[in-house]
PALUM-11784 format. One line per 2 residues: number of its first residue (from 1); their letters; for each residue x, z, y of C-alpha. Coordinates in steps of 0.2 Angstrom, whole numbers. Layout:
# PALUM-11784
NUM> a> X Z Y; ...
***
This chain:
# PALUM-11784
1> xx> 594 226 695; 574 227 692
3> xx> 567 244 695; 559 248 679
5> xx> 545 261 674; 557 279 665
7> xx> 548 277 650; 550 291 638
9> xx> 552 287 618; 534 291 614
11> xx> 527 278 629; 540 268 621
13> xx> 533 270 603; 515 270 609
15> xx> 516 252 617; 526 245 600
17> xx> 510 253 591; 498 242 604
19> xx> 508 228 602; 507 225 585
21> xx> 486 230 583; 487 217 598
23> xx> 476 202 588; 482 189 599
25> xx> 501 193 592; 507 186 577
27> xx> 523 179 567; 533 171 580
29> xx> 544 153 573; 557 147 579
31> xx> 556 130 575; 551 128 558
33> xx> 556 134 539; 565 124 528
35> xx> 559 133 511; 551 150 511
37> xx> 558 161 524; 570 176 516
39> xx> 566 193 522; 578 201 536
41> xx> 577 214 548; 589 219 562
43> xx> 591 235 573; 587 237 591
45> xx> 595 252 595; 590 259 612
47> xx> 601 273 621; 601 281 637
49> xx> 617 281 650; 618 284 668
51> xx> 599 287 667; 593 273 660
53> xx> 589 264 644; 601 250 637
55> xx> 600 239 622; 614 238 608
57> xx> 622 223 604; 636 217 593
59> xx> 647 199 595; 646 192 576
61> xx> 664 187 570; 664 168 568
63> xx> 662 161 551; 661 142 546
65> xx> 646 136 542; 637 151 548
67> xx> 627 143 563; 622 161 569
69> xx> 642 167 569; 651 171 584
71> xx> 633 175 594; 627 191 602
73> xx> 615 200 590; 607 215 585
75> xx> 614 224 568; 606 218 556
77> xx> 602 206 540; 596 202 523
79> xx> 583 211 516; 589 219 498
81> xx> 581 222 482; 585 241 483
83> xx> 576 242 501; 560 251 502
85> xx> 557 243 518; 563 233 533
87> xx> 568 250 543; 578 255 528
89> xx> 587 238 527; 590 238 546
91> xx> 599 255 545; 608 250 531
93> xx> 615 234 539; 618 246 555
95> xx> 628 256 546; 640 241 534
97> xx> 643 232 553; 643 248 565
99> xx> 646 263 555; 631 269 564
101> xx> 623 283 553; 604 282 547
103> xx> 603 299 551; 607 299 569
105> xx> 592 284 572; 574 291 580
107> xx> 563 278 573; 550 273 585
109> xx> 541 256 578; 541 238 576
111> xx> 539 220 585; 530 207 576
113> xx> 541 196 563; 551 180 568
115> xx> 554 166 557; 571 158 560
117> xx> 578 140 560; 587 146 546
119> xx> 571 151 536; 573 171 538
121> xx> 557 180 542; 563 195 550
123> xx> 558 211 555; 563 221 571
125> xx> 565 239 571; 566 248 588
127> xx> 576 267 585; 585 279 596
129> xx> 604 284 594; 612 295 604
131> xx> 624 289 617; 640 291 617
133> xx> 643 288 601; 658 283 590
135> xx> 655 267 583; 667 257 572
137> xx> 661 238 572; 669 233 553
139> xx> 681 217 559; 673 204 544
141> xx> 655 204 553; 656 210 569
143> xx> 669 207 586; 663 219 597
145> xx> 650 232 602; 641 232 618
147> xx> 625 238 630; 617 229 640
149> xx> 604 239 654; 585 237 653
151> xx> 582 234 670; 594 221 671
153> xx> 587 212 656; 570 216 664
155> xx> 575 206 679; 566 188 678
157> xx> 582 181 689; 593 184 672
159> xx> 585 174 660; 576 159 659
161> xx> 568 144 645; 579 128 641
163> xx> 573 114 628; 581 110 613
165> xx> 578 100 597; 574 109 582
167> xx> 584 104 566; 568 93 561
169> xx> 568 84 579; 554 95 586
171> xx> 558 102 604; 558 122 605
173> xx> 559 130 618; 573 146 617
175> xx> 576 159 630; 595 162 638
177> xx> 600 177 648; 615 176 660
179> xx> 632 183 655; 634 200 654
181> xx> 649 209 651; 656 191 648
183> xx> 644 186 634; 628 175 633
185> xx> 613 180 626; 603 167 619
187> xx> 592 160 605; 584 174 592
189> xx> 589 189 599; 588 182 618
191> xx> 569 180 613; 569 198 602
193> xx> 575 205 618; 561 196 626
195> xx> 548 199 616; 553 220 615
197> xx> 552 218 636; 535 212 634
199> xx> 530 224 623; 533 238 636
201> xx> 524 229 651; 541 224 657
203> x> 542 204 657
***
């Protein structure tokens, strides 16, 4: 795997802070919107094991005519009427698929907005949990929990940019990671993933 920079969780938080103040970074799309995009937000939930920082990720059970089911994501989902904010919506929706506490979250910031293919316009919220930690993924939303390590995801051999075609015929361009753990890493949250690298001067 890549050697990475032992960022702590205020460098962390700092370069999230730069990113989004960064003029050049705006709403990301991933194709195009159908109607106006509903607000969502999803977790990224950081933890440290064996001395390094790994991303969180659930397998989404498979549902017909969900095209984002049976993919790897983060937690995540709509945003309510009764959520103050994106954060508070992604530690909801973290705690309905996970069972993972808002309480045990260290907030440290946010990426810039991605509009979907499915016309969501959602928010990515980066927080700390501690690690290990007893998660239960709730069987009607979510197949199974697992991390993958930053320095691998960090590592430019495990990824790379394929073509496809947009729902309206426009060719987009979507990020896939190797398999890890037996699962592939594509599409929204392969570019989340991407996008949280850059954001700490890692990709």
């Amino acid at each position: 795997m890549a050697s990475i920079p032992n960022l702590s969780e205020e460098d962390i938080q700092a370069r999230l802070a730069a990113r989004l103040a960064d003029p050049s970074i705006g709403v990301m799309n991933e194709g195009y919107a159908v109607r106006e995009p509903r607000p969502a937000a999803v977790l990224l939930p950081l933890l440290r094991q064996d001395d390094e920082w790994h991303l969180l990720y659930i397998l989404r059970s498979v549902h017909e005519g969900d095209m984002h089911s049976g993919q790897v994501a983060f937690p995540g989902g709509r945003v309510e009427p009764d959520d103050a904010s994106a954060a508070q919506a992604a530690l909801r929706e973290a705690q309905e698929e996970i069972n993972l506490a808002p309480e045990q979250v260290r907030l440290l910031g946010n990426l810039e907005d991605f509009i979907t293919i499915s016309s969501y316009r959602v928010t990515p919220v980066v927080g700390v949990i501690p690690w290990p930690i007893k998660l239960d993924p709730q069987p009607g939303e979510v197949q199974r929990i697992f991390t993958i390590p930053l320095p691998w995801l960090a590592d430019p051999a495990n990824r790379e940019e394929r073509e496809r075609t947009a729902p309206n015929g426009t060719p987009v361009q979507v990020v896939y990671f190797s398999h890890y753990d037996r699962e592939l890493l594509w599409g929204i949250t392969a570019r989340i993933t991407l996008n949280f690298l850059q954001a700490l001067d890692l990709a």
